[in-house]
TIMILO-918843 format. One line per 5 residues: their letters; for each residue x, y, z of C-alpha. Coordinates in Angstrom, 1 decimal. Each point is the difference from the previous one (the first is absolute). Last residue first. Layout:
N
a = X Y Z  ...
***
This chain:
115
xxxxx = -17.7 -9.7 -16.8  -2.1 -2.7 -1.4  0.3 -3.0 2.9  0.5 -3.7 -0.7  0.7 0.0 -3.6
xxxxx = 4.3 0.5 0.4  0.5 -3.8 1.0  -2.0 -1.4 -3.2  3.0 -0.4 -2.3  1.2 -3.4 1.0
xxxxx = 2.0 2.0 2.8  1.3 3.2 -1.0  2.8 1.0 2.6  2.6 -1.3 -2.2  -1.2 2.2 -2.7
xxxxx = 3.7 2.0 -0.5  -1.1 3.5 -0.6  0.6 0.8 3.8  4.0 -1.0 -0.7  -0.1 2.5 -2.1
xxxxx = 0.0 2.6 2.5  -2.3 3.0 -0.6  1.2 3.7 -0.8  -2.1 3.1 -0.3  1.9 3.2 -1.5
xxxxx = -1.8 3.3 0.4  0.0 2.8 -2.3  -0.7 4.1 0.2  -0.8 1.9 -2.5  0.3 4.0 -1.2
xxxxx = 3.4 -0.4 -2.2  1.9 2.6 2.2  -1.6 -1.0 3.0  1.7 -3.7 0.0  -1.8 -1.9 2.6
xxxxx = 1.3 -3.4 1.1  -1.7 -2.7 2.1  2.1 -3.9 0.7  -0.7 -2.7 1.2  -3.6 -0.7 -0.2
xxxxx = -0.5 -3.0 1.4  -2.5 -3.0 -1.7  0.0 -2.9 2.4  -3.5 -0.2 -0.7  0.3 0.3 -3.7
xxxxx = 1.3 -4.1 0.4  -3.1 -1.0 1.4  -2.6 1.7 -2.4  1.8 -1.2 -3.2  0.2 -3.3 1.4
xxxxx = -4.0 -0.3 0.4  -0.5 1.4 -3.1  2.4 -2.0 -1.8  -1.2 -3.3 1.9  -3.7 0.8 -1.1
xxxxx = 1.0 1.5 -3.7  1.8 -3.4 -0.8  -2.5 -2.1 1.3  -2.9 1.0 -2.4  2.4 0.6 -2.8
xxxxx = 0.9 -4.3 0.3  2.8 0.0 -2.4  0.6 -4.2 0.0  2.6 -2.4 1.4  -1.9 0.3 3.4
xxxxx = 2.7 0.2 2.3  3.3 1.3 -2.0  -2.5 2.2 -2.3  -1.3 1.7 3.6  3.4 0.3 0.8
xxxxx = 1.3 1.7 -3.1  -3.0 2.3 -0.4  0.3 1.0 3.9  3.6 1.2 -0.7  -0.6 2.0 -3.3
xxxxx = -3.1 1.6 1.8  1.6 0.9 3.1  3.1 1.6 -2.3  -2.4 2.1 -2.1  -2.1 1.1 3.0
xxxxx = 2.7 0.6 2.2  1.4 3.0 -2.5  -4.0 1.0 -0.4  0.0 0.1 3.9  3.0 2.4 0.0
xxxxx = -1.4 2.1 -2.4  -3.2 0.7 1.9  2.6 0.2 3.4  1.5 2.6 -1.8  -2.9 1.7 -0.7
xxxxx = -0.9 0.1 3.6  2.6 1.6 1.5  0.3 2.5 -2.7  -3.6 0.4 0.5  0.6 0.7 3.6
xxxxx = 3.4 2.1 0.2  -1.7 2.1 -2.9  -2.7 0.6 2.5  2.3 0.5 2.7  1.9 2.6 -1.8
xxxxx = -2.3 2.5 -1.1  -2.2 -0.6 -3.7  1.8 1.3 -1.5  2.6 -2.1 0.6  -1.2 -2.9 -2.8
xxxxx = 0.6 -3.6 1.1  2.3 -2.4 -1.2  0.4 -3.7 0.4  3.0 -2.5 0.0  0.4 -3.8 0.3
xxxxx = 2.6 -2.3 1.6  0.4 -3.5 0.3  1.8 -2.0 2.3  3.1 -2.1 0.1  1.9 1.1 -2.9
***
């Protein structure tokens, strides 16, 4: 597939919007772990490719920073609520192409400005 999807619930007791919201936001949380796992695997390659050697240091810099870029083009696609089981979900979705660290230059692009 061409993006990546993720899915969070949120309890409806506690009225719709605040399900809406943490169901928002938990899938966004799972999303990010999703990212996570395929930022890291990429940035470990290239980082072996140009220093021949695990450099941790590096590593959690460029994931970060990736990590941070690609969850901004996060959308939540799509909200459910199903009464009878009391929750309601929320589907985030971000391209893959995002995950793909062309945008990372050298590693140091992202340490300009904390957001």
């Amino acid at each position: 597939g061409e993006h990546i999807f993720a899915t969070g619930y949120g309890d409806l007791a506690k009225g719709l919007y605040l399900c809406q919201h943490s169901a928002d936001l938990a899938a966004r949380v799972e999303l990010s772990k999703l990212v996570r796992v395929q930022v890291t695997e990429k940035s470990v390659d290239r980082i072996r490719e140009r220093t021949g050697k695990d450099a941790e240091q590096d590593i959690e810099v460029v994931r970060e920073g990736l990590v941070n870029e690609v969850l901004t083009g996060v959308r939540i696609v799509n909200r459910n609520v199903d009464k009878e089981a009391g929750t309601c979900s929320s589907t985030a979705v971000v391209p893959k192409k995002n995950l793909s660290p062309t945008s990372v230059s050298g590693g140091d692009a992202n340490l300009s400005a904390p957001r």
